[in-house]
C-alpha positions, -999 to 999 in steps of 0.1 A, spaced: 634 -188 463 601 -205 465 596 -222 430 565 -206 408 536 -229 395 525 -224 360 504 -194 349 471 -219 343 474 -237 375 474 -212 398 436 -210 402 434 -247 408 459 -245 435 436 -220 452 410 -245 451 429 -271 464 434 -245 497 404 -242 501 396 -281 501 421 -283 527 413 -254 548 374 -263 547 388 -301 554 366 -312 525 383 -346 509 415 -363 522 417 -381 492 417 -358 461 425 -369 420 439 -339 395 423 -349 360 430 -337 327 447 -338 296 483 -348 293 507 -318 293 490 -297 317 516 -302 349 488 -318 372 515 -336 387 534 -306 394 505 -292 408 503 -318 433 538 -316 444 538 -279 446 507 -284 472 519 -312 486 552 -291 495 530 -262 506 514 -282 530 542 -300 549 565 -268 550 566 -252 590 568 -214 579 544 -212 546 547 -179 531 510 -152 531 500 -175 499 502 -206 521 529 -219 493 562 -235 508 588 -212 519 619 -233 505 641 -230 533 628 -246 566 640 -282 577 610 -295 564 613 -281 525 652 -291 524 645 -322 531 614 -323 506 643 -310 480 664 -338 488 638 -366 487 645 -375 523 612 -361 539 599 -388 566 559 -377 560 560 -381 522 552 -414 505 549 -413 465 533 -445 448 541 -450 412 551 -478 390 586 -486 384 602 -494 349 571 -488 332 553 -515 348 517 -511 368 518 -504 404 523 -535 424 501 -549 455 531 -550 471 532 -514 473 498 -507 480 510 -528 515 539 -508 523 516 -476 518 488 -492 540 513 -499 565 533 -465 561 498 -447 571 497 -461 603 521 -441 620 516 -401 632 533 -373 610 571 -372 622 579 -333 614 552 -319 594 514 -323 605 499 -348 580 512 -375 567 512 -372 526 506 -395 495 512 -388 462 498 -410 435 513 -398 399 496 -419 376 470 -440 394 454 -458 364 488 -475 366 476 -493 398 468 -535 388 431 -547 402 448 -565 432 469 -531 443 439 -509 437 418 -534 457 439 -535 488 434 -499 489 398 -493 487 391 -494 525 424 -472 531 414 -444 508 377 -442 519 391 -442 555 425 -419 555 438 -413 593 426 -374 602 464 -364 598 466 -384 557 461 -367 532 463 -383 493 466 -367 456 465 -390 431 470 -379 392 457 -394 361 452 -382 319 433 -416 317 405 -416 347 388 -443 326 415 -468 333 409 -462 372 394 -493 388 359 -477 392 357 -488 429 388 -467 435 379 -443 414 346 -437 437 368 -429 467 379 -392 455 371 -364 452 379 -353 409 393 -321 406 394 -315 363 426 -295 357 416 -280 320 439 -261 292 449 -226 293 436 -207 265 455 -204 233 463 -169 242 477 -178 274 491 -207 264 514 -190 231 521 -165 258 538 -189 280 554 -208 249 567 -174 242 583 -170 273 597 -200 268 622 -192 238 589 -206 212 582 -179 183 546 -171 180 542 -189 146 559 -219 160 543 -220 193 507 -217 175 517 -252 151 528 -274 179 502 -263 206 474 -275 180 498 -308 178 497 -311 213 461 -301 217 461 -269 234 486 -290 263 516 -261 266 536 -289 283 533 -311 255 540 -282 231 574 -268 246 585 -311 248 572 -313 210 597 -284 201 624 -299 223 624 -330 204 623 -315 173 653 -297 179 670 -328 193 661 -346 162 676 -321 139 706 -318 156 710 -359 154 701 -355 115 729 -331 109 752 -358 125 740 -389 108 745 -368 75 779 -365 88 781 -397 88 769 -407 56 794 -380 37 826 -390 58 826 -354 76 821 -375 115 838 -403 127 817 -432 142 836 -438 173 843 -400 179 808 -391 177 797 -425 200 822 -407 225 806 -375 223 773 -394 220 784 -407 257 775 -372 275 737 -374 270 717 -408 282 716 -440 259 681 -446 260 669 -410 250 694 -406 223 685 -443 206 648 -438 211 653 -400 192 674 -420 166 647 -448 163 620 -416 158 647 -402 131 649 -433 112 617 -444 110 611 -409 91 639 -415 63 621 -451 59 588 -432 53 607 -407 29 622 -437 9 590 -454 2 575 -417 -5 553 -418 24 538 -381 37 558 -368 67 541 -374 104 525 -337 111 556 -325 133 583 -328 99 558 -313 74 582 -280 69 617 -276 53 629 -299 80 612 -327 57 621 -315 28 662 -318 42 649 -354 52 638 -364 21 666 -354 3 688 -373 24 669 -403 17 674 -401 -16 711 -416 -10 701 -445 13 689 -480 11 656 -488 22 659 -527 30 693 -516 52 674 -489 68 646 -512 78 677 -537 92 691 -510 114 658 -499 129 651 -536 134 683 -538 155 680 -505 175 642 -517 182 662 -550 191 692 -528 211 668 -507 230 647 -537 245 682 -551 257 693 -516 272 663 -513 295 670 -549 307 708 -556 311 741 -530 312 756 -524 282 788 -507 266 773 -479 256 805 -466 235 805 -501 219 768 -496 218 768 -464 197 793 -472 175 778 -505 164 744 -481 156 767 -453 137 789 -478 115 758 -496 105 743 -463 100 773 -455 74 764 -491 53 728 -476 46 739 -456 19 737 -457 -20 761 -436 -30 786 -415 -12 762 -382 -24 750 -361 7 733 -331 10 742 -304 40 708 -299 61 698 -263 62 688 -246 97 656 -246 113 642 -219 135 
């Protein structure tokens, strides 16, 4: 089944096909706020055009040779440029793209780039692209995406052709939320968190969710209800990084409650107030040493393999020595 682009991009993707068809630009940037999918919009296209039996909307059909192996990553015409590890783009890619444009489309009929996040491209890589974007081979085609065109080395900048990929409307945008499990109330409070970005919005909910869920089990924790190495086993089933950077969010928040600080925007509801109650029972200068050490633990994740059971378990005993007195309060749901 061929996948479905979001409700607001669907009238940008028609002016992308019409770019192609009329053979405008071969070297296009989707602008715009973060949250808005411009990334998926390029892929989506991207798809569309290397597919061999496009369907009457000219999108990708899902099931010819060229779309499976699209699917599985393995497609020889595509070539995505992106940073790895959260570092900018290196000139050494910019080289292997240069050279990868040299040679003629293997199965679909242009050769295609994708650029995720092109202010992430260092002066020497943007550099040793400059001539190659301005002069793409008649069967290249490049989409680059960016939320911060500013950062774009302006020289490279100069070479595309801006495409601005803008926010639904609120109605639209609470409408999709909705149909996304979001009740109206709720969907109307995070989209103005995420400014008007329904992306950003339905990820702002997620991770609120997440972070409850966590807070029910480090009050668990504190009243003797979980066990630390049981729940570090249970903890295994999800990725390390995500759940310590969620616990480091977490924690931070009970420091703020300690000291009496007001609650971030996204915990200003009875979630906070189950927060600040919990903080009532714990230890300010042991909190601060535990989120010290995750800060400390998470640096050392990213950079070397870990026990993560041993990991975990260290974070949830230490968790347990934060604690006053052995007073807890149960957390109440949240919708």
């Amino acid at each position: 089944m061929t996948a479905k682009l979001k409700p607001w991009l669907k009238t940008a993707f028609q002016s992308l096909k019409a770019l192609s068809q009329h053979r405008l630009s071969q070297a296009i940037l989707l602008q715009g706020p973060e949250g808005l999918g411009k990334e998926e919009l390029a892929v989506f296209w991207l798809k569309s055009l290397a597919c061999l039996t496009p369907n009457s909307e000219a999108q990708a059909c899902d099931l010819c040779h060229s779309c499976l192996l699209w699917v599985n990553g393995s497609h020889p015409d595509r070539f995505v440029l992106q940073e790895a590890a959260h570092k900018a783009i290196p000139i050494s890619a910019s080289r292997e793209l240069i050279i990868w444009l040299q040679s003629y489309p293997q199965i679909s009929s242009k050769r295609l780039v994708l650029i995720p996040k092109v202010h992430n491209l260092g002066i020497s890589a943007a550099n040793a692209l400059l001539k190659t974007i301005e002069e793409l081979p008649p069967y290249a085609l490049c989409v680059a995406c960016s939320d911060r065109p500013a950062m774009i080395v302006p020289t490279l900048l100069s070479r595309f052709f801006r495409m601005n990929i803008t926010s639904p409307s609120q109605n639209d945008a609470i409408f999709w939320l909705a149909s996304q499990g979001l009740q109206e109330v709720a969907a109307i409070d995070y989209l103005r968190l995420a400014g008007g970005s329904p992306l950003k919005a339905l990820s702002l909910a997620t991770e609120r969710s997440v972070l409850f869920n966590l807070a029910q089990q480090l009050n668990g924790l504190l009243n003797g209800e979980l066990c630390p190495v049981k729940l570090a086993s249970t903890s295994l089933k999800q990725e390390l990084m995500p759940v310590l950077h969620t616990l480091w969010l977490l924690l931070k928040e009970l420091l703020r409650c300690c000291y009496k600080i007001p609650p971030a925007s996204l915990y200003k509801d009875d979630f906070f107030d189950q927060l600040w109650l919990m903080s009532v029972d714990l230890n300010p200068q042991k909190l601060s040493c535990l989120i010290e050490d995750l800060t400390e633990k998470m640096a050392v994740v990213e950079a070397v393999a870990l026990n993560n059971q041993m990991v975990l378990e260290t974070i949830w005993i230490a968790w347990q020595t934060c604690r006053n007195s052995p007073r807890s309060l149960p957390l109440q749901g949240v919708s």
